[in-house]
VOZARO-272371 format. One record per residue (C-alpha): x, y, z. Coordinates in pm, whole numbers, plus 50000, padded with zeros to 5 digits. Example, Ala and Ser with C-alpha at 12.3 -4.5 7.8 and 13.67 -1.06 7.14 Angstrom:
BEGIN
512304955050780;513674989450714;
//
This chain:
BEGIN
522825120249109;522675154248973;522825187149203;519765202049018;517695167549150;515405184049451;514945165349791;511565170549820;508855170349578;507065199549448;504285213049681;500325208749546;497855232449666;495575200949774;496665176449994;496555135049898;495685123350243;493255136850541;493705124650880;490625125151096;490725125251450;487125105951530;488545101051927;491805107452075;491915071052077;490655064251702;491775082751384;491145071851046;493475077450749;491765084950401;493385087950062;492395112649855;494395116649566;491595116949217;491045104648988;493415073149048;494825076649435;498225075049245;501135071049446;504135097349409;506135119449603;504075143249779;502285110149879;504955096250033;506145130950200;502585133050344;502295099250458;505605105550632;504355133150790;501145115650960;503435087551095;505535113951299;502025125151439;500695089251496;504125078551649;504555113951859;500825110451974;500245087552362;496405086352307;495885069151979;495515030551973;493655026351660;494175040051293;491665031351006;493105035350612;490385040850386;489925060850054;487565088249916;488445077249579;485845058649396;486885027349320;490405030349429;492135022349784;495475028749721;496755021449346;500225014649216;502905043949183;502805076348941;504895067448649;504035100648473;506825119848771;510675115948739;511405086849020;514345103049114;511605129249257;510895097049517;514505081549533;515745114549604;513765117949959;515105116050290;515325083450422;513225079450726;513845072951084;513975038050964;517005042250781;514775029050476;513835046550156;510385068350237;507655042850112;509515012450306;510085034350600;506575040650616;505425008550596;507714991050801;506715020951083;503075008351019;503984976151136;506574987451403;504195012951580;502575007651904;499345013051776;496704989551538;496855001551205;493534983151008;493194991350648;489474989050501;489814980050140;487114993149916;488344994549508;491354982949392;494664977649605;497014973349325;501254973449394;501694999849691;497964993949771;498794959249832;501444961650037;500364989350290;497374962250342;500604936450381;501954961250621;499004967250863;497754942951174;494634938251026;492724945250708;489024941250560;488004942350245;484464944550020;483244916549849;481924934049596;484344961049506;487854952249664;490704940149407;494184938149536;497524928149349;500984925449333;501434933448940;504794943348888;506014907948752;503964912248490;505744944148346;509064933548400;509804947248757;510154937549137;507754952849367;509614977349604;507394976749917;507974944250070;505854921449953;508344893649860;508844889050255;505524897750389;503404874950128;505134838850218;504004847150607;501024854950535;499434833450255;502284806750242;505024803749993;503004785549677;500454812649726;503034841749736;504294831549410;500774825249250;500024862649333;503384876549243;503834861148933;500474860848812;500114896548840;497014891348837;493894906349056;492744888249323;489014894049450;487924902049785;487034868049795;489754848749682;491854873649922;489434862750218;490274828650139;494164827550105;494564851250383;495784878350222;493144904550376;491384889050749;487614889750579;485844898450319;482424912950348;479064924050168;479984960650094;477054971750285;478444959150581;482044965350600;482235002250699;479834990250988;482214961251143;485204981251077;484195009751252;482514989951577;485894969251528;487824999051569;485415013351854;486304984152023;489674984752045;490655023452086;488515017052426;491264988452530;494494997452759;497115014152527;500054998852706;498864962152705;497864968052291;501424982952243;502984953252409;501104926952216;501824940251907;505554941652008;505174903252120;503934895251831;506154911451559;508664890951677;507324870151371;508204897651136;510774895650845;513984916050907;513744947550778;516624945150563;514294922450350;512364955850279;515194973950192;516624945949917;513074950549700;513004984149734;516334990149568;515664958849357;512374978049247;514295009549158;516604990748927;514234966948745;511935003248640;514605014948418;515374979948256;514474981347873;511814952447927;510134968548206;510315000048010;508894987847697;505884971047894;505235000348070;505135021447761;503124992147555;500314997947943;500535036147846;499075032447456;496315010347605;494835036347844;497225028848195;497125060648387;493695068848270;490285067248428;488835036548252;489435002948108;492674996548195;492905007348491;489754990148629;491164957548498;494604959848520;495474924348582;493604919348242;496114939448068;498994929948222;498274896248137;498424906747770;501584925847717;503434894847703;501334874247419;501164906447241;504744907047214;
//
């Protein structure tokens, strides 16, 4: 790695995420990063920086992710910035990579972590929804997928050992290797999010949901979540597709896909990114 290669990205007047403190015992989490709630470094800095005041805090039992982004949870990453910018972070008190340390401290903290899916949850989107207890999405509006396949990489945020726990194996690979989007609906059904609802309703359950539990006993959530993640994958699976990620991006096939996405309007308010699994699916037959 070069010694000109900064460790930390470079600072934007206008932060990507708010955290909202509705309670000491409920915050909410909202990503804010228009037009396309792009994922790069600062991202990942910030995101670091909320988990050090979610893990350092002894009130807060319930966090709610949600986006001020129309049409967009949390997308896939920024392909426009150098990636050494993000391999060249800290690793986390994880010992991971930043974007698997923060996701694996999602799932490790002693606190429930719910995402509310409204727009598309596409790559890291889809696998900070993998990494929460609970999630909810709109019927309407929510779109989630694992796309990476599809342009020649491995996804880097866990996904290959979250998915088979969740959904099953059969329908792990369906969504992986499809690269495809998968409705709100379908999602509801395979068990990828917990339920889907009318996108009038969702911000309603979610937030009585959340209510709900903040008013619980933080000691006897903390230990049920503990109990229960003894289901969890190891976390060296997270580490294997993150660096498995990181190699597959510079591969000439992934490269020439991605560039092929670029000419069609990928990174871009509009067509292609709305219906990304559309596009995806045609980079292959077009070749």
């Amino acid at each position: 790695m070069s010694a000109n290669i900064k460790t930390t990205p470079k600072a934007k007047a206008t932060p990507q995420i708010k955290l909202t403190k509705n309670s000491p015992s409920f915050w909410r989490v909202t990503f804010d990063n228009p037009p396309l709630n792009l994922m790069g470094p600062q991202f990942v800095v910030e995101f670091g920086q909320i988990m050090n005041a979610i893990e350092g805090d002894d009130q807060v039992r319930v966090v709610v992710f949600d986006s001020a982004v129309d049409g967009f949870f949390l997308n896939h990453s920024d392909f426009t910035v150098d990636m050494k910018e993000l391999t060249a972070l800290p690793q986390g008190p994880t010992g991971l990579e930043g974007w698997p340390d923060v996701l694996v401290r999602i799932t490790r903290a002693p606190v429930v972590f719910i995402a509310k899916i409204r727009g598309r949850a596409t790559g890291n989107g889809s696998e900070l929804n993998l990494s929460c207890d609970m999630s909810f999405a709109s019927l309407e509006k929510a779109l989630l997928s694992q796309w990476e396949v599809g342009v020649g990489m491995v996804a880097g945020g866990g996904p290959m050992a979250r998915l088979p726990r969740l959904v099953g194996r059969a329908r792990a690979l369906e969504i992986l290797m499809s690269s495809d989007d998968i409705t709100g609906e379908l999602a509801q059904a395979y068990g990828y999010v917990n339920r889907a609802f009318p996108d009038a309703e969702l911000d309603g359950f979610v937030d009585k949901l959340a209510k709900r539990i903040a008013s619980f006993d933080k000691w006897a959530i903390a230990n049920t979540k503990r109990l229960v993640n003894t289901s969890l994958s190891p976390d060296v699976e997270m580490a294997a597709g993150w660096d498995a990620c990181m190699a597959s991006i510079g591969r000439p096939a992934a490269q020439g896909r991605i560039k092929a996405l670029f000419e069609r309007g990928f990174h871009r308010p509009g067509d292609a990114e709305d219906r990304l699994g559309f596009y995806v699916g045609q980079l292959g037959q077009a070749s």
